[in-house]
N, C-alpha and C positions, 0 to 999 in steps of 0.2 A: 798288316797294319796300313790303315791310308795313310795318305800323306799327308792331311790335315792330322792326324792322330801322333805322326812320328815328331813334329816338333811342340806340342804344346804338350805334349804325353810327358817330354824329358823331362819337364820341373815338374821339382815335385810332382674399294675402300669400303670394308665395313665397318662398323659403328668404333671397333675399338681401335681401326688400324690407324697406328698415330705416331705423326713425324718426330715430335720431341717428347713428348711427356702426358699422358694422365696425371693432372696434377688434384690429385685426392688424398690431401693432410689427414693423416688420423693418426689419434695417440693409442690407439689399439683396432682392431680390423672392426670396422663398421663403425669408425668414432670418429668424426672432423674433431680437429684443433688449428687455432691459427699458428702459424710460424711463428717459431720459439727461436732465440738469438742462437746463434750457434756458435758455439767456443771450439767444439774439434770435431773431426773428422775421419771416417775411418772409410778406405774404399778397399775392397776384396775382389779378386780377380783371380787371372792362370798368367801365362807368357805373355798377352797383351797388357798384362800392368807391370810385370816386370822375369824377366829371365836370365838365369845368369852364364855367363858366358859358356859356350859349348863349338868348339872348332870343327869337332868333328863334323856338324851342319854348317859350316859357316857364321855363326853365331857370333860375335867377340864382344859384345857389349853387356850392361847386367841390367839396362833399364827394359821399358818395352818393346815386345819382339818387331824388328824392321825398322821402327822408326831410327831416324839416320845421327838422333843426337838423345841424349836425355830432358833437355828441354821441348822437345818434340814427341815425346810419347804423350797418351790424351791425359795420365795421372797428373803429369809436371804442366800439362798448359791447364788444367782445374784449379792444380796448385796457384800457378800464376794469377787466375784468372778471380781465387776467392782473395788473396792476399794483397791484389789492388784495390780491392776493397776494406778487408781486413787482416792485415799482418798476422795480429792476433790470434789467428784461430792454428789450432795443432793440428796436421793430415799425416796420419802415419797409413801405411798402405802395404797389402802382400799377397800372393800368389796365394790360393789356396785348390789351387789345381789337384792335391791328394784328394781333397774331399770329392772333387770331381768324378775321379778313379775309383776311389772305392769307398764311397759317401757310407755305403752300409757298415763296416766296421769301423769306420773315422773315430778318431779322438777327437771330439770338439773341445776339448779339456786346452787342447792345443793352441785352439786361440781365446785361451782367459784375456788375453791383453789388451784387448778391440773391443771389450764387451760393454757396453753402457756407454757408447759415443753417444755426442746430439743426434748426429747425424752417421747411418751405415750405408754406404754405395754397393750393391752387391751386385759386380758383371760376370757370369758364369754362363758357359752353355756348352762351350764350345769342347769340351773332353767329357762330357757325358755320354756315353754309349748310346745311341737313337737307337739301336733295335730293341733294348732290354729294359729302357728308361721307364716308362710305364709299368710294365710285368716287372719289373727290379722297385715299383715305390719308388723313385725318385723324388718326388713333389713332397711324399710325407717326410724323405730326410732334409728336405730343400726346407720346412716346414719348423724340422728341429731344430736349425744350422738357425735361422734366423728369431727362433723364440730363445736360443740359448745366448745369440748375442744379444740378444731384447731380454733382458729376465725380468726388469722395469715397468717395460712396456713404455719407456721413455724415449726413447730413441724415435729419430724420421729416419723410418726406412726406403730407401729408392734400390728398386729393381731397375736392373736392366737385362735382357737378355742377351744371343752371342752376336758376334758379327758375322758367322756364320749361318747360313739358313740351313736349319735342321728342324726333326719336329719336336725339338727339346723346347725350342724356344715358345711354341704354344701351350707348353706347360707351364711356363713360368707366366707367361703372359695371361693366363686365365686364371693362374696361383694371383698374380699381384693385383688383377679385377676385384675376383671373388675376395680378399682379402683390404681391401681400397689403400692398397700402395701406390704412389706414384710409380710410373711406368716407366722405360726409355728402350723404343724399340731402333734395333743397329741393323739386322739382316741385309736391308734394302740397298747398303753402303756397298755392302760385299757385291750384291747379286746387281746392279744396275752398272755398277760403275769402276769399271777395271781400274781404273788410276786410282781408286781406296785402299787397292790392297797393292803390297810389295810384290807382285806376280811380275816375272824376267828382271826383276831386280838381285836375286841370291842364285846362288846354282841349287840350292836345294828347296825344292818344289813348297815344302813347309811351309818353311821359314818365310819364303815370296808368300804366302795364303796371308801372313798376317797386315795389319792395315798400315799401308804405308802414309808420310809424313801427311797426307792431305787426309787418308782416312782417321789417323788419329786425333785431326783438326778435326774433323766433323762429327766424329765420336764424344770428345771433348764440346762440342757446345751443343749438341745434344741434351747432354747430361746437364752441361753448364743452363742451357734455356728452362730447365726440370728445377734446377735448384737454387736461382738467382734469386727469386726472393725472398730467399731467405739468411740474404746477405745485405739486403738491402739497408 
């Protein structure tokens, strides 16, 4: 197992290449809608949105992996950042890194809870298998996972893919094109700029892969640049 696999495993420029966002509203794939008020929020992740404590990696905390506070993972600076705006609105948030693992047999039953948000943040990438992800259908259960939280077709759904560069991440990213989701691509965070990720910050190698306090700041307005107007 790599080393990127052993700590996010534990739980559970061309035309498109784009700094913050493809910002293409649709209330179903090929449909514009203008931005609808949003009362709550649901963001879906692995150990980058939240992980719960594990010593055995050096691990102690339950928010997102590396970052040095819970105010400092990118979920709680979103948090911050929609509720200066509007107190109001509800962001519940969870790891769904099983579906990662073994998307093919998944219970999406699992997360009835999340299902008919305004708004679905969905950042995955990073514990999907690159050699098998293609030949495994990935994108058609990536496909399911997102129609089962949308049954409506009411929801604004935002993609993002890993902050890992893999070629998982140009599945999702031609998934949320062909599809006209808003986009938010991370890779670049990891691959340009060592001070993104917690590398020689933990003893164990993993755990440093994930994005530390500055890459969760940029992770976070990212997303945040994707989705502010519709807080406006």
């Amino acid at each position: 197992m790599t080393a990127f696999k052993l700590l996010i495993c534990t739980i559970l420029t061309p035309l498109f290449f784009l700094v913050a966002c493809d910002k293409v509203k649709s209330e179903e794939p090929g449909k514009e809608r203008l931005p609808q008020k949003i009362k709550n929020v649901v963001i879906l992740g692995n150990s980058i949105v939240a992980h719960p404590a594990k010593t055995s990696i050096g691990w102690n905390a339950d928010w997102g992996m590396a970052a040095s506070t819970r105010d400092s993972d990118f979920v709680h600076r979103l948090i911050h950042k929609i509720h200066k705006i509007d107190p109001a609105v509800d962001i519940r948030y969870t790891s769904i890194a099983p579906f990662e693992l073994n998307y093919e047999t998944y219970d999406l039953s699992q997360l009835s809870a999340y299902r008919n948000a305004d708004m679905i943040i969905i950042k995955i990438s990073e514990n999907v298998d690159l050699q098998t992800a293609d030949k495994r259908g990935f994108i058609t259960y990536y496909d399911k996972l997102i129609k089962y939280l949308n049954p409506d077709q009411k929801s604004q759904i935002i993609i993002s893919d890993g902050f890992w560069p893999s070629p998982v991440n140009e599945l999702i990213k031609t998934y949320a094109i062909d599809h006209k989701y808003p986009f938010v691509t991370l890779p670049d965070l990891y691959r340009d700029d060592v001070a993104n990720s917690a590398r020689g910050k933990f003893e164990n190698e993993g755990v440093g892969n994930h994005p530390s306090d500055q890459g969760m700041r940029n992770i976070a307005n990212r997303i945040w640049d994707c989705i502010a107007g519709y807080f406006q």
